[in-house]
Phi, psi and omega in degrees: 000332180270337162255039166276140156304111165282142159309161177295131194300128203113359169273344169288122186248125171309308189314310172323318200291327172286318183272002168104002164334156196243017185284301191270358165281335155299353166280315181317291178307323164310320189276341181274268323210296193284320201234359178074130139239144186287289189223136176282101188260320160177222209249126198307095191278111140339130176239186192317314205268007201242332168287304173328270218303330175311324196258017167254022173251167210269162152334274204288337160256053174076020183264007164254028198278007166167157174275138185276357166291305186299321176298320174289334178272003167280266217304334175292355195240338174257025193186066172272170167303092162302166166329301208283344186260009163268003157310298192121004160297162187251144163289099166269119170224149200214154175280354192289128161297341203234209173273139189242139178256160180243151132264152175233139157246158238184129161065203202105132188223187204210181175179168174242129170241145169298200186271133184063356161320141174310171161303153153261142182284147206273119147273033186290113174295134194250107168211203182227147171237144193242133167295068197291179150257115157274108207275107146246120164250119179244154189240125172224124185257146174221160209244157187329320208259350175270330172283328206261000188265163167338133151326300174309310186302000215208316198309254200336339180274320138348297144295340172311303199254022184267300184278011194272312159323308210289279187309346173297301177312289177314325205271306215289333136329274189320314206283286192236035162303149178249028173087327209251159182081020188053020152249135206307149180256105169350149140002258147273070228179335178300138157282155159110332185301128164314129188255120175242180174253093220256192171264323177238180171310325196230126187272141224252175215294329197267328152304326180252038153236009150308307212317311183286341160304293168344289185295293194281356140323311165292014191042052167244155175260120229271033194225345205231339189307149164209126162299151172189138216183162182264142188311001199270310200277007170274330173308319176295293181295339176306324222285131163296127207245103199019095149067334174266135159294098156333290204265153171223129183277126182270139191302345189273016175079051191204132172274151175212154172242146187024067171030018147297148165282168167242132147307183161210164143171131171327320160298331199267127188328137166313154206025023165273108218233109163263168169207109172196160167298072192010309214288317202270054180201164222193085160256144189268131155236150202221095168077168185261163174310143179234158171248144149191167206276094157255103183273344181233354182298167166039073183032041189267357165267357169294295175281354166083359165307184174191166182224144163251125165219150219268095154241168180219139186263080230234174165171160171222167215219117159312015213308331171214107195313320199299001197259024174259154131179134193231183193228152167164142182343000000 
């Protein structure tokens, strides 16, 4: 690397990075090196916080050392913006190899005392929720002819359908995992989370205002609530449901029930109806997405495929089940 001429800044590419280029395998290694790999799967892709910084640095202090728009559309397609965190849960990535603990808290109580009385003693319970590294691998194949055009002509359609492959994967972990099979235990699958029942597949307006009875019992707060349902079933609520309109299309472009927004995604089982606060969720990343090129299993150097695959060491994290909750039949 030190006696390479660098390239012109605006050149980092997933393919380069697959084929061994020596711009982006030194960006790699920066990202391994810096940012932790949790176990070597393969070659470490720059991620969002590894672009900030490149790019908020001058010409003359290395800030032409590669461009963070190109780097940033790599990490976006291999590491996307799931659902939960277009909601508003937060993303955390850490360098930590092992288990990362949250804290959780519980309860807590309060009192009025006279003059010289003791304190009333706290019964909050203080405990923890823990973060495991969970390997999700997505896979996207491409064919001779799709490997044999220009780099340029292909890079974007390629991230394009790399992270839609990615968020397939992650979302559907987080969402609906079952802890076993090395996969992170879903959502709705957390113990402790608020439950309702509907009566039928598709629930009718005065069930899902138990679901905000619920929510708001649990002392979450209902300025922050957000729905999030499978596109089937939102659709099933546009329908008028005995005489009531569910859903209401809003001017601000958001469909809502009692004027919560609704989510969608494909990923979270069909007839499952959450309703919870972003904040009280939490995905986990271990280290940045690593890549790699697979050319030769199940004859693929015969017919000239390849597969890019994609991994990440994840996991998401519950910090307050009761402000979760979810309904369905």
């Amino acid at each position: 690397m030190a006696n390479r001429t660098p390239e012109p800044p605006g050149r980092f590419s997933l393919l380069g990075l697959l084929a061994g280029d020596s711009y982006e395998a030194g960006l790699s290694r920066i990202a391994a090196d810096k940012y932790g790999q949790h176990q070597a799967r393969g070659l470490a892709v720059p991620h969002k916080k590894m672009a900030r910084d490149l790019g908020v640095g001058t010409a003359t202090a290395g800030g032409n050392i590669a461009s963070g728009q190109q780097i940033q559309a790599v990490a976006a397609a291999v590491r996307p913006a799931l659902v939960l965190e277009q909601m508003g849960a937060e993303r955390v990535e850490v360098n930590a190899v092992g288990e990362l603990l949250f804290p959780r808290w519980s309860g807590g109580t309060g009192g009025w005392l006279a003059e010289g009385e003791a304190s009333v003693s706290d019964a909050a319970t203080i405990a923890s929720v823990s973060a495991i590294p969970h390997c999700a691998a997505a896979r996207l194949a491409m064919s001779r002819r799709v490997r044999n055009q220009a780099r340029e002509d292909v890079e974007a359609a390629v991230l394009r359908e790399l992270g839609q492959c990615v968020a397939s994967t992650l979302e559907s972990g987080f969402l609906t995992g079952t802890g076993s099979n090395e996969q992170p235990l879903g959502l709705i699958n957390t113990p402790g989370i608020g439950t309702a029942t509907f009566a039928a597949a598709v629930p009718t307006l005065a069930e899902l205002a138990g679901m905000v009875e619920d929510y708001a019992d649990a002392n979450g707060d209902l300025g922050a609530a957000r729905w999030l349902m499978h596109p089937s079933d939102l659709a099933d609520l546009l329908l008028p449901n005995g005489g009531d309109t569910i859903v209401q299309y809003q001017p601000d472009g958001a469909h809502r029930i009692y004027g919560l927004p609704i989510f969608t995604t494909s990923h979270l089982t069909e007839g499952k109806h959450l309703l919870l606060d972003p904040s009280a969720v939490a995905t986990v990343y271990f280290g940045p997405a690593q890549v790699v090129l697979d050319e030769y299993s199940n004859g693929k150097s015969i017919s000239g495929a390849a597969e890019i695959c994609v991994f990440n060491f994840a996991d998401i994290a519950v910090l307050r089940p009761g402000h979760v909750v979810v309904g369905g039949a």
